[in-house]
C-alpha positions as CSV (number, residue, x, y, z in Angstrom):
1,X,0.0,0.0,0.0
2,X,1.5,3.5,-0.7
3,X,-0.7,6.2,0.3
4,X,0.2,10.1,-0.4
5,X,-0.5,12.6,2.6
6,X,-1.4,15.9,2.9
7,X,-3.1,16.4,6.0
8,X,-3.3,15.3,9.5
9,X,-7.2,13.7,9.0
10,X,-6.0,12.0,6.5
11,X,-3.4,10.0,8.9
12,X,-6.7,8.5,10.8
13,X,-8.7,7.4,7.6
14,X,-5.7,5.4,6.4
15,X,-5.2,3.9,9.8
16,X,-9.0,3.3,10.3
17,X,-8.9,1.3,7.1
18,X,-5.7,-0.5,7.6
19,X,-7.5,-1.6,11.0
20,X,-10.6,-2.8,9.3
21,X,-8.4,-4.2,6.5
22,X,-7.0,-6.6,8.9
23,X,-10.2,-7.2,10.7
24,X,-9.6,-5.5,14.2
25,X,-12.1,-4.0,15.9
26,X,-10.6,-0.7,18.0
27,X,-10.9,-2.6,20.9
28,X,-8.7,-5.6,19.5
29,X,-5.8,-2.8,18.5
30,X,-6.1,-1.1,21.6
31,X,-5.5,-4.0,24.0
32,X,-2.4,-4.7,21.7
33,X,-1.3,-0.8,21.7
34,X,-2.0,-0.7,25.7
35,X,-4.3,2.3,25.5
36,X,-7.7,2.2,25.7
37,X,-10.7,1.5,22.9
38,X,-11.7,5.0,23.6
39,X,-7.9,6.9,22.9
40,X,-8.0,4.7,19.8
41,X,-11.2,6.2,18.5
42,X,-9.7,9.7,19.5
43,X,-6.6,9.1,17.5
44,X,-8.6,8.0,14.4
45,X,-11.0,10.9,14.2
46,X,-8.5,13.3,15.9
47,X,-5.1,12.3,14.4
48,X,-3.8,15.6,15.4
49,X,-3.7,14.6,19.1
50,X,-1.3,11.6,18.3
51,X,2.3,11.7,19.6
52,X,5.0,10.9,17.6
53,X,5.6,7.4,19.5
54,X,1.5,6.7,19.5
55,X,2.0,7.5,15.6
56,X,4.9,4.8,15.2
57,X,3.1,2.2,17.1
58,X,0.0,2.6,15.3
59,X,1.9,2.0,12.1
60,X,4.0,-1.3,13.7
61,X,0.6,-2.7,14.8
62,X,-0.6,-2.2,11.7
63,X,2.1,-3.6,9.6
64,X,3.0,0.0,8.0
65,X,6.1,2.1,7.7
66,X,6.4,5.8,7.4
67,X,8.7,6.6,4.5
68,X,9.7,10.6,4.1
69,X,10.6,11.5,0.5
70,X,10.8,15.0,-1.5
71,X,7.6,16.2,-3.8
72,X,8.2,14.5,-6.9
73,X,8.7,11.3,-5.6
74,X,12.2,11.2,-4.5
75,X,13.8,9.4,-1.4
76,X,14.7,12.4,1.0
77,X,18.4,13.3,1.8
78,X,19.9,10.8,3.9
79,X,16.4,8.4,3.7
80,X,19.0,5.7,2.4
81,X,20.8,3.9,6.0
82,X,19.3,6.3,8.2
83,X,19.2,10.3,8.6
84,X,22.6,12.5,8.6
85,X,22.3,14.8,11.5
């Protein structure tokens, strides 16, 4: 799945779908997350309350990656064996 986005609601309609993709109730991803059923409703129709680390576990639950690249399709600088700070 590769997914463009542009805004932050979009974040919780990809992970709402990924979720019912793969047949988990909120509840179900919750319990694995350690949050509750309610937070992961929040997240969902709120994704601009989500932490950075809430963000990445979402995605590991799910199965997804976050992959940063330049308009155009490009990798971003230093996306190729980690970030040159």
């Amino acid at each position: 799945m590769n997914q463009l986005l542009f805004v932050p609601n979009q974040v919780g309609l990809v992970l709402r779908a990924v979720r019912k993709g793969a047949k988990l109730s909120q509840k179900q991803l919750a319990a694995r997350l350690g949050m509750s059923q309610n937070r992961l409703s929040e997240l969902e129709t709120n994704p601009g309350s989500m932490r950075v680390d809430q963000l990445f576990a979402l995605l590991s639950a799910l199965g997804l990656e976050l992959q940063l690249q330049t308009r155009g399709g490009s990798p971003a600088a230093g996306s190729e064996g980690g970030a040159e700070w």
